[in-house]
C-alpha positions as CSV (number, residue, x, y, z in Angstrom):
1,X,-1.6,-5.6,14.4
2,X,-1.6,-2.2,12.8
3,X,-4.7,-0.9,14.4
4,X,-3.4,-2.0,18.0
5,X,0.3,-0.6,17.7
6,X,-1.7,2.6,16.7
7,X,-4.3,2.3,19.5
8,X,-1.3,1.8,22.3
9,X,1.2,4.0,20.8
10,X,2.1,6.9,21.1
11,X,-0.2,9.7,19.5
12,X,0.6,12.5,17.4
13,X,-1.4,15.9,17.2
14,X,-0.8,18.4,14.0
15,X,-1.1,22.0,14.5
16,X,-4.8,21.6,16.7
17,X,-5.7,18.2,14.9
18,X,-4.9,14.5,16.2
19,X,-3.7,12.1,13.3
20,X,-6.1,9.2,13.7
21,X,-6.1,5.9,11.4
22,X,-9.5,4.2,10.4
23,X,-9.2,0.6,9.2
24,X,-12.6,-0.5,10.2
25,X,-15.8,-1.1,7.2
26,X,-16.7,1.4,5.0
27,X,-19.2,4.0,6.4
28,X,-22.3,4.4,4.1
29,X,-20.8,7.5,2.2
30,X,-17.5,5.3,1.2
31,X,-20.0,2.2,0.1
32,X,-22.0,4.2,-2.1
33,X,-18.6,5.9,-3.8
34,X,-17.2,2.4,-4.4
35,X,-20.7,1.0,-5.8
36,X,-20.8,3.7,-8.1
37,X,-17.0,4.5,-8.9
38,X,-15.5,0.8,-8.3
39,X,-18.4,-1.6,-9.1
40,X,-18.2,-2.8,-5.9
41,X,-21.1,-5.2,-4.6
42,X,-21.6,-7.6,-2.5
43,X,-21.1,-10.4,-5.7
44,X,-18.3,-8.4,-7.4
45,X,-16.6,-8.5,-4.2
46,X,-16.6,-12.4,-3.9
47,X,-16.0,-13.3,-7.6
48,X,-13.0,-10.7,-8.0
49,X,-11.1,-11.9,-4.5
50,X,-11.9,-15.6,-5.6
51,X,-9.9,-15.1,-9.1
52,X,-7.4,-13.1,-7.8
53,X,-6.4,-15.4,-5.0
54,X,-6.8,-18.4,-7.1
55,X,-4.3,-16.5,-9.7
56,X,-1.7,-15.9,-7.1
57,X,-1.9,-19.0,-5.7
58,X,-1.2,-20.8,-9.2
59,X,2.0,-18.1,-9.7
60,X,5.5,-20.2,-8.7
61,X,7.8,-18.8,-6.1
62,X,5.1,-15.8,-5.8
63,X,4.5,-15.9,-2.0
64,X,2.5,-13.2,-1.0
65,X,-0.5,-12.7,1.5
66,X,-4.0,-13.8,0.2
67,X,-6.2,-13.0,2.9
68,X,-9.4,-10.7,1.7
69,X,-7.9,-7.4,3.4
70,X,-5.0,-7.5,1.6
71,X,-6.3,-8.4,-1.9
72,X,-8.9,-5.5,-1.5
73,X,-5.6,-3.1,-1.6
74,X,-5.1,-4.7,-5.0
75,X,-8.4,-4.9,-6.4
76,X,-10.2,-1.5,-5.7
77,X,-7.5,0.6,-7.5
78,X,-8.3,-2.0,-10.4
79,X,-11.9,-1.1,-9.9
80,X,-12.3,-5.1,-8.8
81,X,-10.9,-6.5,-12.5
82,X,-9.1,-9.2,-10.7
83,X,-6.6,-10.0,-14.4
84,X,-5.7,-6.0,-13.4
85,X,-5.4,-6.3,-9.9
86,X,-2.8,-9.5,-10.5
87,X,-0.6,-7.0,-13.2
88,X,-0.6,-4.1,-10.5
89,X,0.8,-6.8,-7.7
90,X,4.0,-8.2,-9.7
91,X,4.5,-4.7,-10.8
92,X,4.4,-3.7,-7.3
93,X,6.7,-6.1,-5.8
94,X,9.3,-6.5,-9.1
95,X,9.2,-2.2,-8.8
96,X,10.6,-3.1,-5.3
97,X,12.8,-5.6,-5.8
98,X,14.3,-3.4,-8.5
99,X,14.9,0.1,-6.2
100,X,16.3,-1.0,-3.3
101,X,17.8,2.8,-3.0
102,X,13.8,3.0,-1.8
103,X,12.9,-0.2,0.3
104,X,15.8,-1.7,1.5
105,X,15.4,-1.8,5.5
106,X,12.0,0.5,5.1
107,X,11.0,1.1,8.5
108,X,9.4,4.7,9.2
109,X,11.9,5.4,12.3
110,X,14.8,5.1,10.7
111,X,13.5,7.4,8.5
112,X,14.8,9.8,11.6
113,X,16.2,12.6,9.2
114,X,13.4,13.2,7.5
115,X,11.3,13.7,10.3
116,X,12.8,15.2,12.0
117,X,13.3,18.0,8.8
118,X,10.1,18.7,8.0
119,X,9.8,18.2,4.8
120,X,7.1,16.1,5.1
121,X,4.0,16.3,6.9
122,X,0.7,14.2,6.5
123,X,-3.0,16.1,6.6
124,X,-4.8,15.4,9.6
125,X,-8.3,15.8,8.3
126,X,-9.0,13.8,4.8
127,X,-10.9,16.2,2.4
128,X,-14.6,16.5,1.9
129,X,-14.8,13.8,-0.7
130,X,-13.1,10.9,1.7
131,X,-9.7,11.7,0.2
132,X,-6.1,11.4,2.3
133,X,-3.3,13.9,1.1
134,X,0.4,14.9,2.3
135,X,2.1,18.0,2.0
136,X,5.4,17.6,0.8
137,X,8.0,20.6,1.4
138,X,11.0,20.3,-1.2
139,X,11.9,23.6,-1.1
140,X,13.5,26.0,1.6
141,X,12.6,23.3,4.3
142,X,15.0,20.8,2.3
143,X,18.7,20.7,2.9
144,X,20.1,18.3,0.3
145,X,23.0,17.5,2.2
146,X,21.1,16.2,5.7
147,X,18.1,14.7,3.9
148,X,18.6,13.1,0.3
149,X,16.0,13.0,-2.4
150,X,15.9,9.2,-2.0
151,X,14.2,9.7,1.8
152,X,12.0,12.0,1.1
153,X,10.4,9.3,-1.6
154,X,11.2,6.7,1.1
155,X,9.4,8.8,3.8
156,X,6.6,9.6,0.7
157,X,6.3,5.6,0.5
158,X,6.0,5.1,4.0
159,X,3.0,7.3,4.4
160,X,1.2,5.7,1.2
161,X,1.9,2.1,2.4
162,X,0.1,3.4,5.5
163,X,-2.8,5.0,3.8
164,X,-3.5,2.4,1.5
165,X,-4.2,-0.2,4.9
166,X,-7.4,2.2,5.2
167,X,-10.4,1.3,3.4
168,X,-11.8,4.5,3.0
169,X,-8.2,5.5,1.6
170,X,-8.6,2.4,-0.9
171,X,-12.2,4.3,-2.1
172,X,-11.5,7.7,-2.0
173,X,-7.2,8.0,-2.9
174,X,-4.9,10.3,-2.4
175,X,-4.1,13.8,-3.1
176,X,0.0,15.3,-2.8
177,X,0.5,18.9,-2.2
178,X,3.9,19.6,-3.3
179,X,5.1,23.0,-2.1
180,X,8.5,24.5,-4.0
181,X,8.5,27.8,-2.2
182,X,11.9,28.2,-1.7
183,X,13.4,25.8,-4.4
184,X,17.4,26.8,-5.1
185,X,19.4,26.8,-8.4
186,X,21.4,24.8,-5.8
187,X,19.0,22.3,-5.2
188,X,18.1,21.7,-9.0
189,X,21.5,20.2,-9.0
190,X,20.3,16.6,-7.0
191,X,17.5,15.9,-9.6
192,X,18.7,13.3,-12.1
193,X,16.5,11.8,-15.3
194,X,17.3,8.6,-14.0
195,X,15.1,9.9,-10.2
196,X,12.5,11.3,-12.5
197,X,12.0,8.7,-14.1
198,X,11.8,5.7,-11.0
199,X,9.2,8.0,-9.5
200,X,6.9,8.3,-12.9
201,X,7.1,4.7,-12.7
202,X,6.1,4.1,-9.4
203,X,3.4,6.7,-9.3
204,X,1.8,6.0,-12.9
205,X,2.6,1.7,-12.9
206,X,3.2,0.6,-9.4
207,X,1.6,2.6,-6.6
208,X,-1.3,0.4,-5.3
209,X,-3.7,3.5,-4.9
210,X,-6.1,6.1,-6.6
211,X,-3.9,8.8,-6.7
212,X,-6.5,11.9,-7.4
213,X,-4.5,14.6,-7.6
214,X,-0.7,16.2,-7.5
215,X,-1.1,20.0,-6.8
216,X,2.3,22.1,-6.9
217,X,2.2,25.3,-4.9
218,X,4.6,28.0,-4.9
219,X,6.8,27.0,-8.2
220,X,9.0,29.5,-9.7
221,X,10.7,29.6,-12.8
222,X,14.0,27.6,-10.6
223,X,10.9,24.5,-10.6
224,X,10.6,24.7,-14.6
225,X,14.0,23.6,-14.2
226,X,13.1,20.3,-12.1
227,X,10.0,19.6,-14.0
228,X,12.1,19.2,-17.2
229,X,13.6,16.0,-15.9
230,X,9.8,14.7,-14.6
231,X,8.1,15.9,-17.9
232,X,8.9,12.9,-20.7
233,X,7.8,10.7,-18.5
234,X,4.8,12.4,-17.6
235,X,1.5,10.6,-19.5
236,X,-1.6,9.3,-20.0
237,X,-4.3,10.2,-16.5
238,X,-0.6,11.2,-14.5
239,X,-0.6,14.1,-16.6
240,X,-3.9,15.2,-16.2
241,X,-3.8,14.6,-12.6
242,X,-0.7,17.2,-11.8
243,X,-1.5,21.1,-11.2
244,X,0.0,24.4,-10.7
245,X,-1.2,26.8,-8.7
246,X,1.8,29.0,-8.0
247,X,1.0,31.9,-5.3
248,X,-2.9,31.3,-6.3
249,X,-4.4,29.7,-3.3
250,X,-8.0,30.7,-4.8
251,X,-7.9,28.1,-7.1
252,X,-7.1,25.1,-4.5
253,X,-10.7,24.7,-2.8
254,X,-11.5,23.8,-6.2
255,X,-10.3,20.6,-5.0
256,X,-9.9,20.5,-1.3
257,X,-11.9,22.2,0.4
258,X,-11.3,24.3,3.1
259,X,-11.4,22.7,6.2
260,X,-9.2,20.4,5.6
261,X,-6.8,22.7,3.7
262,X,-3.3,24.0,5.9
263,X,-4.5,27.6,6.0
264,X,-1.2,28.7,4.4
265,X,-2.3,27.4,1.2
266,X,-5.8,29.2,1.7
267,X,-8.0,27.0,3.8
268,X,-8.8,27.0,7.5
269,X,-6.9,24.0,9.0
270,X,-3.9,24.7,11.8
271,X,-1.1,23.5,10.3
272,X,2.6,23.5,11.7
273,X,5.2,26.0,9.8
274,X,8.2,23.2,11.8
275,X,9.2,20.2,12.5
276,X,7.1,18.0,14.4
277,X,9.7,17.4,15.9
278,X,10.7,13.7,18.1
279,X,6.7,13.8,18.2
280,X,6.9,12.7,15.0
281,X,10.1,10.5,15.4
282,X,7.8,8.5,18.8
283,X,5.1,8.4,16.2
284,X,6.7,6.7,13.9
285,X,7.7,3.3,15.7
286,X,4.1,2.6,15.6
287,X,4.3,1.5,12.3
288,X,7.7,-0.3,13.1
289,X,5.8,-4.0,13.3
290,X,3.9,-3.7,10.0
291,X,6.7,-2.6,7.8
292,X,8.5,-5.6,9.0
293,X,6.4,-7.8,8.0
294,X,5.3,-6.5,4.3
């Protein structure tokens, strides 16, 4: 349903680049990263998705999809350990039973705020090693007062949900760019321990993804401030995972590389400095049907 909302929908073009989906088979790059990374083979495949479903269908008053596609979300972050793969699901659905500040009536356009403010803006191109990434703007772009802290994450979710359909996305992950330039005494003010900490736990026990990398940009001593509250949470791969880069853009090819880097963090892809605008807000509704029905 997805792929033909998408196909019929309206489109939507950042900076010189079209934001295109791919939900079809692994190309021959993305099956030889999950063989090696994910044990993935043709055997593992079968076995794991056979326990898994057989798992959730013995779990009481635990109705959930248990068609192939939608166990594969589950199992390849779980590198196909289907006892895993079951922990990360209940996680995953009691995480959203217990925020509803995040999920309640989730539907990307209502989201219309956010969009519309530009703190948020996904990468057209994935990176050279198959991986998604979003560039979040939380600093001068983010008026606290028209766009709460709780929509950006709702708006962050959104575009995870979305990346995670992708099978390539399921191989490869995810990388966050997260740029503070800007950040305001002002702003410090909206971060609570309590926010810190239902992020940490969504990122580090419940996101349903390989999340490869967290790489803060333009940080000032105002963002020491706001890392305080994320910091006790922080452990364990999470931790390794995050890095600063502050006005060094050298240092970012070191993970991105440059073609599909916004050429404002020192790589050669057109990226917007605005809003996308009601481009983005059209956009959105594509994903409408799908969010309804998870």
């Amino acid at each position: 349903m997805l792929k033909e909302d998408l196909e019929n929908g309206p489109k939507l073009v950042i900076g010189e680049t079209e934001l295109t989906f791919d939900f079809d088979d692994l190309d021959d790059y993305h099956r030889d990263k999950a063989e090696k990374e994910l044990r993935e083979t043709p055997e593992v495949v079968d076995e794991s998705i056979s326990e898994l479903r057989a798992m959730l269908d013995e779990e009481e008053d635990f109705y959930l999809p248990v068609d192939d596609e939608f166990l594969k979300r589950f199992l390849r972050p779980c590198k196909w350990y289907p006892k895993s793969a079951f922990k990360l699901i209940k996680r995953f659905y009691r995480y959203r039973q217990n925020h509803p500040e995040f999920y309640a009536n989730l539907l990307p356009s209502n989201e219309r705020e956010l969009l519309l403010s530009g703190c948020l803006t996904p990468v057209p191109r994935r990176s050279q090693d198959g991986v998604r990434m979003l560039v979040i703007e939380a600093g001068r772009k983010w008026h606290p007062k028209e766009v709460s802290l709780n929509q950006i994450f709702r708006g962050t979710i959104c575009n995870l949900e979305v990346a995670v359909c992708e099978p390539k996305t399921q191989v490869s992950g995810v990388r966050v760019i997260i740029d503070m330039e800007g950040l305001s005494l002002g702003q410090v003010t909206y971060f609570t321990p309590s926010f810190a900490s239902a992020i940490i736990e969504f990122v580090s026990r419940a996101l349903p993804c390989r999340l490869k990398g967290v790489h803060i940009v333009n940080q000032s001593w105002v963002f020491d401030m706001v890392f305080a509250f994320f910091k006790p949470f922080l452990h364990g791969k999470l931790k390794d995972r995050i890095f600063f880069h502050n006005g060094d853009r050298s240092k970012i090819t070191d993970y991105i590389d440059a073609k599909a880097l916004p050429k404002k963090y020192g790589g050669e892809l057109e990226f917007p400095t605005n809003s996308l605008g009601d481009d983005y807000i059209r956009f959105s509704h594509n994903f409408d049907n799908y969010f309804t029905g998870i």
